[in-house]
C-alpha positions in Angstrom: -16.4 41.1 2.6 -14.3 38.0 3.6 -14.8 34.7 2.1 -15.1 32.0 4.7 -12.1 29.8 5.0 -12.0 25.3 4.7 -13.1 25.6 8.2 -11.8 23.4 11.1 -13.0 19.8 9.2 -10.5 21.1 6.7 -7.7 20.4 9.8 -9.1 17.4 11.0 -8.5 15.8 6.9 -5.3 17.3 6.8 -4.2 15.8 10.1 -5.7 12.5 9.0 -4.1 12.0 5.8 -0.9 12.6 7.6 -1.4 10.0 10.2 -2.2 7.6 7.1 0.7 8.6 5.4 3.0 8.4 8.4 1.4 5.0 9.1 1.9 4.0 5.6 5.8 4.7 5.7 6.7 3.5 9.3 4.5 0.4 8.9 6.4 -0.3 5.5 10.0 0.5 7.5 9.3 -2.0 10.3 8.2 -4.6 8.2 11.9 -4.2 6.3 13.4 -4.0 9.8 12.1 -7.3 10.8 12.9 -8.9 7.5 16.5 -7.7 7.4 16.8 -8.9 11.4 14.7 -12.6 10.7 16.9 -13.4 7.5 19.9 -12.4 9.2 19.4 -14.7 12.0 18.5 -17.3 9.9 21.4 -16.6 8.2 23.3 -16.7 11.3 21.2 -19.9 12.5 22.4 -22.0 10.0 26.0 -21.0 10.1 26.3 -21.8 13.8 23.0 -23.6 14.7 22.2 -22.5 18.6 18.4 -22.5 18.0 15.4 -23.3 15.9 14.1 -20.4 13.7 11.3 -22.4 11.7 8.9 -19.9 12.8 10.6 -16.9 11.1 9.3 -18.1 8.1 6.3 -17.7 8.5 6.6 -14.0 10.2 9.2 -13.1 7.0 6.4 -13.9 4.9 4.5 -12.0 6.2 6.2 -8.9 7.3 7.3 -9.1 3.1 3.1 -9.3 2.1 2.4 -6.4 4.1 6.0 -4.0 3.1 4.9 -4.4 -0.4 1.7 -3.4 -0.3 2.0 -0.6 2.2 4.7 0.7 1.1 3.6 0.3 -2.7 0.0 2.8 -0.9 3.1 5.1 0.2 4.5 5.3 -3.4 0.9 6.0 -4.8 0.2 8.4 -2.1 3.0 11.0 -3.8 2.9 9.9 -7.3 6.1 8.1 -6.7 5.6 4.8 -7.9 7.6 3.8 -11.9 5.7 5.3 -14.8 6.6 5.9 -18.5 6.2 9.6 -18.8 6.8 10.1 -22.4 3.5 10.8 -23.9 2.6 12.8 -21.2 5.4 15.5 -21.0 4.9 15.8 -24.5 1.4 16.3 -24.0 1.9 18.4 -20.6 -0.3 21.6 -20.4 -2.2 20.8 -23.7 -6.3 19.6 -23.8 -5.0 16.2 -25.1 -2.5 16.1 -21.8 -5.4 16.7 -19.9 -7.8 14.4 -21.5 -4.8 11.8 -21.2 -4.4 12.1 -17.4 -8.2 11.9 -17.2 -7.8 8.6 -19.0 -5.0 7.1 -17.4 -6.4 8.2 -13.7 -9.4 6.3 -15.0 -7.9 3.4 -15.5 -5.7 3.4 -12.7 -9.1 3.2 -10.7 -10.8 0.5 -12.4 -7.6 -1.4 -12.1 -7.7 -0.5 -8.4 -11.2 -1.2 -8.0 -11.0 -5.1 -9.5 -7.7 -5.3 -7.5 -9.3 -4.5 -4.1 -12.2 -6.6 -5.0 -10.3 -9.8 -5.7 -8.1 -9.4 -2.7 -11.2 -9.3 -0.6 -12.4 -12.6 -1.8 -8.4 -13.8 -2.0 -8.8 -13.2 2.3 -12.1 -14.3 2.6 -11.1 -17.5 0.7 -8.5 -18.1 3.1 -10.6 -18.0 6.9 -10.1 -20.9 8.7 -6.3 -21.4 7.7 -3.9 -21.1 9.8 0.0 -21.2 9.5 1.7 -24.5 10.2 4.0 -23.4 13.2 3.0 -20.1 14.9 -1.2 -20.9 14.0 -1.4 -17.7 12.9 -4.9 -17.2 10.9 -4.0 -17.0 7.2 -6.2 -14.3 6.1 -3.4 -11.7 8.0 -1.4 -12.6 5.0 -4.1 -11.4 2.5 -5.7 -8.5 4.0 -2.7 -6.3 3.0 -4.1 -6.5 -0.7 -7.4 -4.8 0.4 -6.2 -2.7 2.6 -3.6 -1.6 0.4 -6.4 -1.1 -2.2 -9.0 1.1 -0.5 -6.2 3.2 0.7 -4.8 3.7 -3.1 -8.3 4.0 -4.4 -8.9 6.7 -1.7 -5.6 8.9 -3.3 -6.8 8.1 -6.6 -10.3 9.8 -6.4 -8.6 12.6 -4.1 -6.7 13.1 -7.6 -9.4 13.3 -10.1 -11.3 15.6 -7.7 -8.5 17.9 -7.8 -8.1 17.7 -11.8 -12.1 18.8 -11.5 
């Protein structure tokens, strides 16, 4: 008797996640890309002043918003981001380690949860704004907080369903 394999939906997630995780990275690598090439024009634009860069302030700002925040969904995505790990080595393979990553994964998700949430109404409080210059619609600026969000809430309960 063979027991049936994760089936071909099992592919499909797998392929997914990587597409997420690939978007994740490369988004988070061209936003640093055009920050490094704005402010070094600026740079350059100031010491020898050929043309008007006042615009690139407003795409630096937001190229910045959204490398934070995809690349802080990256960092969350392999368990990568900063963390004191103290208590739980010393705890690792015990009940209490266990019941301490429960805890802390907890946590992590209500924190996730309320952080989403208020960057929804953060973008929704910002329709109808637009940027000075380039009349780019603000809310592009704040969307990277929820997007960010649902993404890291998404690894989150793909954690604690594995620690189930």
């Amino acid at each position: 008797m063979t027991v049936p394999g994760p089936g071909p939906s099992a592919g499909r997630w797998a392929r997914a996640e990587r597409g997420l995780a690939a978007a994740l990275r490369w988004g988070s690598i061209l936003c640093l890309v055009a920050l490094l090439f704005l402010l070094a024009g600026g740079v350059l634009v100031r010491c020898v002043p050929v043309v008007s860069m006042g615009w690139a302030d407003e795409v630096v700002e937001l190229a910045f918003a959204w490398m934070v925040f995809l690349g802080t969904a990256a960092l969350w995505r392999e368990n990568a981001h900063i963390a004191v790990t103290f208590l739980p080595d010393l705890l690792a393979g015990t009940r209490g380690g266990r019941l301490l990553e429960g805890l802390v994964t907890l946590l992590a998700l209500g924190f996730l949860v309320t952080f989403t949430w208020e960057g929804w109404l953060l973008t929704g409080q910002a329709v109808g704004n637009r940027t000075p210059i380039l009349e780019l619609p603000k809310p592009l600026w704040y969307l990277s907080i929820p997007v960010a969000g649902v993404v890291m809430i998404g690894y989150t309960l793909r954690l604690s369903f594995r620690m189930i």
